[in-house]
C-alpha positions in Angstrom: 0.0 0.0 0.0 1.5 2.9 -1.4 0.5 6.4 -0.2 1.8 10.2 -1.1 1.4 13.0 1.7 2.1 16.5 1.4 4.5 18.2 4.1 5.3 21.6 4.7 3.9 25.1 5.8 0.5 24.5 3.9 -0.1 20.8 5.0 1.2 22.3 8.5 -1.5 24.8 7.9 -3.9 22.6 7.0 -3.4 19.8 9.5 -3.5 22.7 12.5 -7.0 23.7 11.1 -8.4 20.5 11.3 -7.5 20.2 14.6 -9.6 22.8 15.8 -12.3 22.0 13.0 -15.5 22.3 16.1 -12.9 23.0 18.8 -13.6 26.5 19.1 -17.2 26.1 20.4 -15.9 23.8 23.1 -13.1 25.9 23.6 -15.2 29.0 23.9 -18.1 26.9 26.2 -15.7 25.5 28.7 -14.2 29.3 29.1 -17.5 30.7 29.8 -18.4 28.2 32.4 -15.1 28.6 34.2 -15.2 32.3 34.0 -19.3 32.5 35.4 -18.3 29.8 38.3 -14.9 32.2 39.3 -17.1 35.2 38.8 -20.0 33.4 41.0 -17.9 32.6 43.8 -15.9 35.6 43.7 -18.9 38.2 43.8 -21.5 35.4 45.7 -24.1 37.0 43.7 -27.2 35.2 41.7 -27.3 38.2 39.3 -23.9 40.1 39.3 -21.6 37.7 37.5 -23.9 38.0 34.2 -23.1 41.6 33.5 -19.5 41.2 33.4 -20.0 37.7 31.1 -22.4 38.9 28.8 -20.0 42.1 28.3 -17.1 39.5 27.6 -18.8 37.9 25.3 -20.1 40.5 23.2 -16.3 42.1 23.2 -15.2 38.6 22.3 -17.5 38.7 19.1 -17.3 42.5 18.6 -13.2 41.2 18.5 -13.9 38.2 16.6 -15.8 40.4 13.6 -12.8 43.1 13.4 -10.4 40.6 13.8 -11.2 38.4 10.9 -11.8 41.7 8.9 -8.9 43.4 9.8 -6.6 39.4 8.6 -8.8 39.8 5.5 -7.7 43.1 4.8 -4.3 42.8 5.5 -4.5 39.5 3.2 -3.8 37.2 5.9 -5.2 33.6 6.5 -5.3 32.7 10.0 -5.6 29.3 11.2 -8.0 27.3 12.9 -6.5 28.0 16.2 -6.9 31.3 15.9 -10.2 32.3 16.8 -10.1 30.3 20.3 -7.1 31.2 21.6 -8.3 35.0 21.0 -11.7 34.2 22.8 -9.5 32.4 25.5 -7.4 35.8 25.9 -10.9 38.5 25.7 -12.4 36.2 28.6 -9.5 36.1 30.4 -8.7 40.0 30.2 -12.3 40.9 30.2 -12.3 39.3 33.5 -9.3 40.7 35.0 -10.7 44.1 33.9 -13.8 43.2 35.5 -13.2 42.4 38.7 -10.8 45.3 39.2 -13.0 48.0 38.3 -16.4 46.0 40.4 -14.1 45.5 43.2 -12.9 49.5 43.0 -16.9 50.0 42.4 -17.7 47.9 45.9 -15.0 50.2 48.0 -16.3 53.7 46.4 -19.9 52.6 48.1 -18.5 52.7 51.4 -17.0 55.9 50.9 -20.5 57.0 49.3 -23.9 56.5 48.8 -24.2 58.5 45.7 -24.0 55.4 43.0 -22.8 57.6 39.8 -20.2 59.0 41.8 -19.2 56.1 43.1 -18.8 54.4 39.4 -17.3 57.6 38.7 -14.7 57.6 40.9 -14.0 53.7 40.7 -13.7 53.9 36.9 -11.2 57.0 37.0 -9.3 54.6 39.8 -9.1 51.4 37.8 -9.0 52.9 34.6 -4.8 53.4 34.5 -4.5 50.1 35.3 -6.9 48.4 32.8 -5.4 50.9 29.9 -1.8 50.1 31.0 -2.8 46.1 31.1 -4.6 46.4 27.7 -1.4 48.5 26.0 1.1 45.4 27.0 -1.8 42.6 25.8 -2.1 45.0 22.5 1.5 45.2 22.1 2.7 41.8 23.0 -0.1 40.8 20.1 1.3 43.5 17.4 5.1 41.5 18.3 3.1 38.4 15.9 3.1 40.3 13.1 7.0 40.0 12.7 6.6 35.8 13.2 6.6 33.8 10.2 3.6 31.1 10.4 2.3 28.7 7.4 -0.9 30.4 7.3 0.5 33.8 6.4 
């Protein structure tokens, strides 16, 4: 039994696509549930921990759109592994950022009843932080660019 196979970046390509040919939804499911149960026990609220997620999740598909735009423009085909690993990164991030700025939001009550200026002053607190966090994230990302992968 004789049998040619193709080797390479493309069959590389290819192979790491199939890979994570329905992975993704699993992927992105499994994230989700870890990220509600952390959020649940961290805030021990029945209503609380869906703000956050359902703010995740439509940054992780407002990212998803304007990433796959902004490959197709640029002429770039990313791989299958792709879209999950940046869902795995917006939930995780989105999460971080989260919980700071809540937790900043929970002390500025104590100080006040007033709830705008408490959000207020718990957003202009946490908001150095979250910018200087997101600048490294978006730079560490833009450092991809310069690597060489079969897909590109």
């Amino acid at each position: 039994d004789l049998r040619a196979e193709v080797t390479g970046g493309p069959a590389f390509g290819a192979d790491i696509a199939n890979s994570f040919a329905g992975a993704n939804v699993t992927l992105l499911a499994v994230t989700a549930i870890v990220v509600a149960l952390l959020l649940i026990v961290t805030y021990r609220s029945p209503i609380l921990w869906l703000v956050p997620l359902l703010v995740i999740a439509f940054a992780d598909r407002v990212g998803s759109v304007v990433g796959t735009a902004v490959a197709s423009g640029l002429g770039m085909n990313p791989d299958g592994s792709t879209g999950g690993i940046t869902s795995v990164l917006v939930f995780g991030a989105g999460t971080n950022y989260a919980l700071l700025l809540i937790s900043r939001y929970r002390e500025e009550l104590g100080r006040t009843e007033n709830h705008r200026d408490a959000l207020q002053a718990s957003v202009r607190a946490a908001a150095p932080a979250i910018i200087a966090s997101n600048a490294t994230v978006v730079l560490a990302l833009l450092t991809l660019l310069f690597a060489t992968a079969p897909s590109n």
